[in-house]
C-alpha positions as CSV (number, residue, x, y, z in Angstrom):
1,X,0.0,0.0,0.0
2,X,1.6,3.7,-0.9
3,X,1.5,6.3,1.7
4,X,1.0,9.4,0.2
5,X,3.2,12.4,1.7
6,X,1.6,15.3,3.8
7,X,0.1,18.0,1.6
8,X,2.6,20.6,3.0
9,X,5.5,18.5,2.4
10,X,4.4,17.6,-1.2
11,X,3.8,21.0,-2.2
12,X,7.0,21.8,-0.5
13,X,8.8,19.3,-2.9
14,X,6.9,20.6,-6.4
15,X,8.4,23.8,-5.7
16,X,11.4,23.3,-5.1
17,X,12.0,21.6,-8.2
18,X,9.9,23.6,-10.7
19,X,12.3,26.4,-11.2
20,X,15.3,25.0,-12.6
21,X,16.8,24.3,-9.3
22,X,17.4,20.8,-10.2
23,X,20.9,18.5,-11.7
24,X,19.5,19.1,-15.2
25,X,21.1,22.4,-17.1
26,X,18.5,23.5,-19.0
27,X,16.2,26.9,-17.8
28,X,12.9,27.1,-17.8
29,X,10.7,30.0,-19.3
30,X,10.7,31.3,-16.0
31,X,14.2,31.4,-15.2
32,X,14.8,32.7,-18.6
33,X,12.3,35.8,-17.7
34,X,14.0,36.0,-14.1
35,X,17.5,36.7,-15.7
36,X,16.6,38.9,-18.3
37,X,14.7,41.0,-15.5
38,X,17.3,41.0,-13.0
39,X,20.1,41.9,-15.0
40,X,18.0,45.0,-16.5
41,X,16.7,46.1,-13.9
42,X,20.1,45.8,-11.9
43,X,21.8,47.9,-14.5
44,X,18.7,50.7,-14.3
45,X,19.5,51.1,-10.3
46,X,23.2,50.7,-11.0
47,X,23.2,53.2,-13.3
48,X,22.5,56.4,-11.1
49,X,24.9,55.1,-8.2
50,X,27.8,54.8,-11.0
51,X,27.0,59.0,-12.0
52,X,27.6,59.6,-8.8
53,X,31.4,57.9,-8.2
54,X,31.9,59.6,-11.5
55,X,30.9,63.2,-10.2
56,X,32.3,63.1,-6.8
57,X,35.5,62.7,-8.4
58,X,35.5,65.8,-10.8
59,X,33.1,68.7,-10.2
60,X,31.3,67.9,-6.7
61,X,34.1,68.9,-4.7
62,X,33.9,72.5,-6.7
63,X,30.1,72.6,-6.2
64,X,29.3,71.0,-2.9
65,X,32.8,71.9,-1.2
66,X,34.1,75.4,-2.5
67,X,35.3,76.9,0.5
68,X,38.3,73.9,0.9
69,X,41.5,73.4,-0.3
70,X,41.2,71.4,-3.1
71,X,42.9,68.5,-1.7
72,X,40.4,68.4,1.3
73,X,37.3,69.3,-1.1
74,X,38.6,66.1,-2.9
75,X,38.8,64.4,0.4
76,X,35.0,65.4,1.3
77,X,33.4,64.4,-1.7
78,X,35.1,61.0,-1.4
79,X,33.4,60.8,2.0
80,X,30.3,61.5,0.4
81,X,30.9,59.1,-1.9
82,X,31.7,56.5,0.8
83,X,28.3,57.1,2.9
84,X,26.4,55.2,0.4
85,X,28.8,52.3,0.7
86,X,28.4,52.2,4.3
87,X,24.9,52.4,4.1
88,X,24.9,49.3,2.0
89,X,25.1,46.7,5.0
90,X,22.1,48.2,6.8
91,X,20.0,48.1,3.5
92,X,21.5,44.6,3.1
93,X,20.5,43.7,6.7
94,X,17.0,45.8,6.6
95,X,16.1,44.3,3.5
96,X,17.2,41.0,4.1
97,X,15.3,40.4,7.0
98,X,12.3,41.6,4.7
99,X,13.1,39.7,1.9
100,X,13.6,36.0,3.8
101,X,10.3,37.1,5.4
102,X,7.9,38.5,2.5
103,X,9.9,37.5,-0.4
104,X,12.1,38.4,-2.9
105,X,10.2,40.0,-5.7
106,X,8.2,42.7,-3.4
107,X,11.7,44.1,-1.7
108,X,12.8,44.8,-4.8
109,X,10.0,46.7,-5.8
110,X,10.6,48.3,-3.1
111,X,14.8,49.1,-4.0
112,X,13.7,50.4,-7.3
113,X,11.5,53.1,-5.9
114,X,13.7,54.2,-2.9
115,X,17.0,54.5,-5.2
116,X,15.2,56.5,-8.0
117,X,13.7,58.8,-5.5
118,X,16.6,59.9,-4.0
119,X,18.5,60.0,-7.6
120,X,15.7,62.5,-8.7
121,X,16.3,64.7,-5.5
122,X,20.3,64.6,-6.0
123,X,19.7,66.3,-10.0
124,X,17.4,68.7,-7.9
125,X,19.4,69.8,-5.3
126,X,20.7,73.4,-5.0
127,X,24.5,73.5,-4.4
128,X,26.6,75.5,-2.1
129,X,26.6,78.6,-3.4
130,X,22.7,78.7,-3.4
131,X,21.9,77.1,-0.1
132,X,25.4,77.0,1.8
133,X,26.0,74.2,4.2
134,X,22.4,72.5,4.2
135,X,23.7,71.3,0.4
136,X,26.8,69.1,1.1
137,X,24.3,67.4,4.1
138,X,21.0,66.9,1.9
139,X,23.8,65.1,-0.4
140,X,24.9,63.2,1.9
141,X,21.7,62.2,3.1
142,X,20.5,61.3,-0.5
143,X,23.4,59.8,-1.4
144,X,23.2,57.6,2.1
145,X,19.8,56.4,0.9
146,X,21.5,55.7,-2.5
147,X,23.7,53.1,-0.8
148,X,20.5,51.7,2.0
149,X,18.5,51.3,-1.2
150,X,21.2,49.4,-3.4
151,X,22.4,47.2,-0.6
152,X,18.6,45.3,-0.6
153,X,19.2,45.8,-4.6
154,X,22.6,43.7,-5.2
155,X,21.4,40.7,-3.1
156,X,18.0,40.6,-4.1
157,X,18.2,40.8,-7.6
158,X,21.1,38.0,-7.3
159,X,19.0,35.4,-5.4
160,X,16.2,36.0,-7.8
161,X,17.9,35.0,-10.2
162,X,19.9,32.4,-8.5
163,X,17.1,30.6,-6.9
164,X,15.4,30.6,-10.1
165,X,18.4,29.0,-12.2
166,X,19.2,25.6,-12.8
167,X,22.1,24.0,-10.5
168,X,24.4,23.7,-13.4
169,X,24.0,27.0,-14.9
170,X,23.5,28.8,-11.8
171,X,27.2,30.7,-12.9
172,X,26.5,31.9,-15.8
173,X,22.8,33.1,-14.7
174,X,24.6,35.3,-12.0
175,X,27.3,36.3,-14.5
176,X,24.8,37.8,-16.8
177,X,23.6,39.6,-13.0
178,X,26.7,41.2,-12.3
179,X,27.2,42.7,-15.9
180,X,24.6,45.3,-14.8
181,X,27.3,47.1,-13.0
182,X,29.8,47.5,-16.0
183,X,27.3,48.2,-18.6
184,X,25.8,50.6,-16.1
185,X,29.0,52.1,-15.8
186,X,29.3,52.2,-19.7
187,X,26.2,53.9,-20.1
188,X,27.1,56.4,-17.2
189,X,30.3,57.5,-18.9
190,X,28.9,57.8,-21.9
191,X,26.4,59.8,-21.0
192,X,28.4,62.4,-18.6
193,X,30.9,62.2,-22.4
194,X,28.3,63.5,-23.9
195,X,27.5,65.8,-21.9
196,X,30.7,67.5,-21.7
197,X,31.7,67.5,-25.6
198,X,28.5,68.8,-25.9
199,X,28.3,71.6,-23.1
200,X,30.7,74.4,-22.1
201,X,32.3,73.6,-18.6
202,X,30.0,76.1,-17.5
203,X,27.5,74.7,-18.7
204,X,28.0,71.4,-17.4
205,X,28.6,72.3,-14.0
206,X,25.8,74.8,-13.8
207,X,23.2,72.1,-14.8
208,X,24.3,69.1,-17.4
209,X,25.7,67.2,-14.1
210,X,21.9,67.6,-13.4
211,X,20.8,65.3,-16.0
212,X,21.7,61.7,-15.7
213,X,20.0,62.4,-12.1
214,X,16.5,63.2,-13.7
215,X,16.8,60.7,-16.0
216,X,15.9,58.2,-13.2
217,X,12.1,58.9,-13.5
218,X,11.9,56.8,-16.3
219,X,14.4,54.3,-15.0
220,X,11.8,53.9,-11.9
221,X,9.0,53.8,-14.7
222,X,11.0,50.7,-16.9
223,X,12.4,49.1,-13.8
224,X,9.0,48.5,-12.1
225,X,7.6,47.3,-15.4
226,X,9.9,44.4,-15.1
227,X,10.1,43.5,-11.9
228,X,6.0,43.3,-11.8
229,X,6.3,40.5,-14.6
230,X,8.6,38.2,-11.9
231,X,7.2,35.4,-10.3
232,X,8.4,34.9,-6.0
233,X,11.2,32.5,-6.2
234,X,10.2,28.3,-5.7
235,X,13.0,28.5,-3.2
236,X,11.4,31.2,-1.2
237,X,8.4,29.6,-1.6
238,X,9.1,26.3,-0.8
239,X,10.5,27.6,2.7
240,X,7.2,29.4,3.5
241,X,5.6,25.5,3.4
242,X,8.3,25.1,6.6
243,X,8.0,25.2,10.3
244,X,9.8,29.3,10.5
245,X,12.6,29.2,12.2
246,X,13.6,33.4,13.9
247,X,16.7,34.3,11.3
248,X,18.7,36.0,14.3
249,X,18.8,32.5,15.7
250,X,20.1,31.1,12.1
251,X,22.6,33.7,11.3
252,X,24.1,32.7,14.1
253,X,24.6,29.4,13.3
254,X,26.2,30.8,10.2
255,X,28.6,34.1,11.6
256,X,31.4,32.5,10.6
257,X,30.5,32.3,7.1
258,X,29.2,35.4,6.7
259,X,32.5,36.9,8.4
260,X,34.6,35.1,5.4
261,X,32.4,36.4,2.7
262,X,32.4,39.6,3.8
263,X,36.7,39.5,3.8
264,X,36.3,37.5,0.6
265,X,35.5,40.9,-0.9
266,X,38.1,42.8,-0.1
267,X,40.1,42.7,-3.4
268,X,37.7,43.3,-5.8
269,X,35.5,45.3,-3.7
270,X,38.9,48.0,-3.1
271,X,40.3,48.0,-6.1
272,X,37.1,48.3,-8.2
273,X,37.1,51.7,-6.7
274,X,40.9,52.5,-7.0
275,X,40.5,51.4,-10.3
276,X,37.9,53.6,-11.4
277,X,36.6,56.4,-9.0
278,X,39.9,57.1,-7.7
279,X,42.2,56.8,-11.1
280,X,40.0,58.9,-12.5
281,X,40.7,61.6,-10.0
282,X,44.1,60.8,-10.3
283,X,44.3,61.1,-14.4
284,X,42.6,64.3,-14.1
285,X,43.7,66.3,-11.2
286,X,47.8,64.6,-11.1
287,X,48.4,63.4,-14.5
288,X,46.4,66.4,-16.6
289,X,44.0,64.5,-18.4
290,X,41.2,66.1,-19.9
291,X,37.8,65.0,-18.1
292,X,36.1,63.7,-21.6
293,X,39.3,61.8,-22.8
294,X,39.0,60.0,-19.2
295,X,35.6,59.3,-19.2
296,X,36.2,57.7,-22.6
297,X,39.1,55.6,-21.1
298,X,36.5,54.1,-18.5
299,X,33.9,53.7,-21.3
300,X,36.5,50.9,-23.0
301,X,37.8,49.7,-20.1
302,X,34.0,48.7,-18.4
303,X,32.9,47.3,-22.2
304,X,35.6,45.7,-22.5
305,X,35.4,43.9,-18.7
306,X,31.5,42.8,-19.1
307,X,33.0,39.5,-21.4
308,X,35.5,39.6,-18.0
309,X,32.2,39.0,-16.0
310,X,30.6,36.6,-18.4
311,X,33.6,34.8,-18.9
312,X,34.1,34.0,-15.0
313,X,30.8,33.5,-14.9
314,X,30.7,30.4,-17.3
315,X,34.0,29.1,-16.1
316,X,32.6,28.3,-12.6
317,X,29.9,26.3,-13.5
318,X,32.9,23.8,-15.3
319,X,36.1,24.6,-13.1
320,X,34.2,25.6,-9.8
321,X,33.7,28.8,-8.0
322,X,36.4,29.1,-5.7
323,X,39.3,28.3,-9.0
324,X,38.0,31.2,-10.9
325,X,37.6,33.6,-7.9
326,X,41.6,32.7,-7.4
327,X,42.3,33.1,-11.1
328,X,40.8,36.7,-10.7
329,X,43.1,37.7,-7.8
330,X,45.7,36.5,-9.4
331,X,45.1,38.7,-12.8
332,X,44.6,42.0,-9.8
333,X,48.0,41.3,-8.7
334,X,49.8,40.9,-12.0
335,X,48.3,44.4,-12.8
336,X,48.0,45.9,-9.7
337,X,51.7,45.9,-8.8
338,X,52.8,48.0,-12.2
339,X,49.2,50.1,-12.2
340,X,50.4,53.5,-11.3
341,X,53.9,53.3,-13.2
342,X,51.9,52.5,-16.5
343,X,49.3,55.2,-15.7
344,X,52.5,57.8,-15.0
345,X,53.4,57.3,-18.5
346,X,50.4,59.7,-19.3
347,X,49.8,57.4,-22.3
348,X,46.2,57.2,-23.2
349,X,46.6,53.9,-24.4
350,X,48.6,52.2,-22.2
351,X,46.4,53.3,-19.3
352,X,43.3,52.1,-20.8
353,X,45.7,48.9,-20.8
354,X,45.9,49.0,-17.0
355,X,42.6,49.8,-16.3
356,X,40.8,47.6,-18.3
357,X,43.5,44.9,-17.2
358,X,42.9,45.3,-13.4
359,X,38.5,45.6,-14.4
360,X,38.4,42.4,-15.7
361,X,40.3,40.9,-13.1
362,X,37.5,42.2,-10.7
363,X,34.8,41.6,-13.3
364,X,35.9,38.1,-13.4
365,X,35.5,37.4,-9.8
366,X,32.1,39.5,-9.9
367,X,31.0,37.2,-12.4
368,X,30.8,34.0,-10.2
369,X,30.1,36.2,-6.9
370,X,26.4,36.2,-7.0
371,X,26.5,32.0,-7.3
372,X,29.4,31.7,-4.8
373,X,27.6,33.7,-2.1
374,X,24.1,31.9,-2.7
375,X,25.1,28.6,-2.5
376,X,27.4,29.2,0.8
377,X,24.0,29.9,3.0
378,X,20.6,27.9,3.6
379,X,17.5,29.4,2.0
380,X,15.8,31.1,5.5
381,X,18.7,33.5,5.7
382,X,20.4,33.2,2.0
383,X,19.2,37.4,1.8
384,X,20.0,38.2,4.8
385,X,23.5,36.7,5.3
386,X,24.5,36.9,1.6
387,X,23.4,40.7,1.8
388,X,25.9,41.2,4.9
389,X,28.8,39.3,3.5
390,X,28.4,41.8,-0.1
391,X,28.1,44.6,1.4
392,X,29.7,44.3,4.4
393,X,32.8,43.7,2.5
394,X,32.2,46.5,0.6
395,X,31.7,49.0,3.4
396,X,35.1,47.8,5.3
397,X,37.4,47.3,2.0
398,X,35.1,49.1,-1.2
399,X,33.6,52.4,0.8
400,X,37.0,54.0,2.3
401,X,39.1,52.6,-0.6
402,X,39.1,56.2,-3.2
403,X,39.2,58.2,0.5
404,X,42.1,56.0,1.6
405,X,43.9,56.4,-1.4
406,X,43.7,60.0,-1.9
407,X,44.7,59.9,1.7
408,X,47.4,58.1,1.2
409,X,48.8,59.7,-1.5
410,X,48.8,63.1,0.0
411,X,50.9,61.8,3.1
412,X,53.2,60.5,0.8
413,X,54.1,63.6,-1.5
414,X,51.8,62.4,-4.1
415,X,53.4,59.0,-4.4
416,X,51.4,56.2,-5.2
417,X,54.0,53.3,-3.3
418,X,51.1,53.0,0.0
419,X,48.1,52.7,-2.3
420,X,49.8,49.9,-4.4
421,X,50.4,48.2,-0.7
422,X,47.2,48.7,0.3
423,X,46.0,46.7,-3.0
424,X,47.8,43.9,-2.0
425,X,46.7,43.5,1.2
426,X,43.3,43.2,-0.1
427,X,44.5,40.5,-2.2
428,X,46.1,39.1,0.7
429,X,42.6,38.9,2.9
430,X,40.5,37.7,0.1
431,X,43.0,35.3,-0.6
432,X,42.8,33.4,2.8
433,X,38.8,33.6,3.4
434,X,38.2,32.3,-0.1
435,X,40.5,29.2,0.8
436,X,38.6,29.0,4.0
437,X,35.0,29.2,2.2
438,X,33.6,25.9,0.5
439,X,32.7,25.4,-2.5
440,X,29.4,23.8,-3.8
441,X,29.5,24.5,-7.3
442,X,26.7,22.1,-9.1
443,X,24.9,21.3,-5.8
444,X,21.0,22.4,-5.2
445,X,20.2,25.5,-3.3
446,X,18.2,23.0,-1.2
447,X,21.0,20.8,-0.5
């Protein structure tokens, strides 16, 4: 005589398996939709937090910070810059909690609306000059619910994705995540290019910094048209069918792991930022490059580093997470340690070379992050921890990295010898937690 299984259990086990999180590697409609969703509307939030590294790092400090010396204006808008990074972990930790308890798909909803509201006020605020001190701290208060906003954003989108993916394709599904950042980037730098061929510098800093801001009311207006056509996760879903269990109680059963993947980040979280936010302050304000020949630099470099992403991405699923995340630090440290003697050369070429070099060594990591952080936590706090170990890592070693370096420089009569060290330190750390961290490439999220 069969004995049927408990409804609850049953229904439990039908969804857990209808969403591609099985051995086979073939997607399902559904997963298909989940990826093309995420990774568009990733880019769309991405988008308006990328405008902003790019602006604190060339006219902000003149419009939000006249009164300083330039080198402590510099300094300032940096810290700006690093508030939304440090917000990350409490939206991470805010949003995870709401996420592993409501769901996936209505906290992002939720991330889209909250980042393109404060992106609108930021091309709406009045500067200094208008408003005096009340400027630089509305900034800083926009640009920290920038970072609270994004920090629900990165995981979220990931886990929709990854917990809609099939086991053995589950790398390449993130990878196709994580290009939302370089291509954001691309279309960021593009558009301030544009802008400033096209505008006199007065012009530009009087109001075309303004626009990629504003633009963000029809990035709210495309990004909640996709997210509304994504089904709730089976994963998620299947957990609801389960006895709850409180999530305080679960992440500490897991602290240790979070704590690793938050220093697994260190590398690419830092030098993503030296790389980009800070070298272009540095090719502009030390080496005399013009601001649209730089921002054309960074265009090629992020194009070039999305196959980077997708490449890394693709290799995990056949080599295994942790061998391509060890591959990617060791491409950061072969161009890490002649970075700033190449960009000395003041050779356009050759420092699109190093730049684009050193992205794709980060890109190539990012590409198997979004798989390598899911798979290292149990569904009730997957968000929730995977939110903390991202950001987290990104507000200890991503935030202060353009502040430290600037920092670092100045002590050190505008030599660049402490903020190559400080690079490979990070590899260093990220190094020994990803050896630490297992791998369970290929294995169901409800293994």
């Amino acid at each position: 005589m069969r004995v049927s299984e408990p409804e609850g259990q049953t229904a439990a086990r039908r969804l857990e398996t209808t969403a591609g999180d099985t051995e086979g590697g073939s997607a399902t409609p559904t997963a298909r939709r989940a990826v093309a969703s995420g990774a568009l509307g990733s880019a769309l939030e991405w988008f308006d937090f990328s405008v902003y590294g790019a602006l604190s790092a060339t006219v902000f400090p003149q419009l939000f910070f006249p009164g300083m010396e330039p080198g402590a204006a510099l300094l300032a808008s940096f810290a700006t810059f690093g508030v939304g990074l440090v917000a990350r972990p409490l939206g991470g930790l805010v949003f995870g909690l709401l996420g592993d308890r409501f769901g996936r798909r209505n906290v992002l909803m939720a991330t889209l609306l909250l980042m393109g509201a404060a992106s609108v006020l930021i091309g709406a605020l009045p500067t200094y000059a208008a408003v005096g001190i009340v400027a630089p701290a509305a900034l800083v208060i926009l640009r920290f619910l920038q970072g609270f906003a994004l920090g629900g954003e990165l995981t979220g989108s990931q886990l929709m994705v990854m917990e809609h993916s099939p086991s053995r394709r589950r790398g390449i599904a993130g990878a196709l995540m994580s290009v939302g950042s370089p291509i954001s980037q691309v279309l960021a730098t593009v558009t301030l290019t544009a802008l400033a061929a096209g505008l006199s510098e007065e012009q530009f800093i009087s109001w075309g910094w303004r626009v990629p801001f504003l633009m963000s009311v029809a990035i709210i207006a495309v990004g909640y048209y996709i997210r509304h056509r994504v089904e709730e996760t089976p994963a998620f879903l299947a957990q609801e069918e389960k006895p709850a269990r409180p999530a305080g109680g679960l992440l500490r059963e897991h602290w240790k792991t979070v704590g690793l993947l938050v220093l697994a980040w260190a590398a690419p979280g830092a030098l993503y930022y030296i790389t980009v936010t800070f070298a272009t302050s540095y090719l502009t304000g030390q080496l005399g490059f013009e601001r649209s020949s730089t921002f054309g630099l960074m265009v090629v470099a992020n194009s070039v580093s999305v196959s980077a992403s997708l490449l890394g991405g693709w290799s995990s699923d056949r080599i295994g997470r942790k061998r391509v995340l060890f591959i990617g630090l060791a491409l950061l440290l072969a161009f890490l340690i002649p970075f700033f003697l190449i960009l000395d050369t003041r050779n356009w070429w050759l420092a699109a070379f190093a730049i684009t070099g050193a992205l794709c060594g980060v890109q190539f990591m990012t590409g198997c992050q979004g798989a390598f952080y899911a798979e290292a936590l149990p569904t009730p706090v997957r968000y929730t921890g995977s939110a903390l170990g991202l950001t987290g890592g990104n507000m200890v070693f991503a935030a202060p990295a353009p502040f430290l370096a600037t920092w670092l420089m100045q002590i050190s009569d505008n030599g660049t010898l402490l903020v190559t060290a400080y690079g490979l330190l990070t590899i260093l750390v990220s190094g020994v937690a990803i050896k630490l961290l297992p791998d369970r490439t290929g294995r169901r999220l409800a293994d």
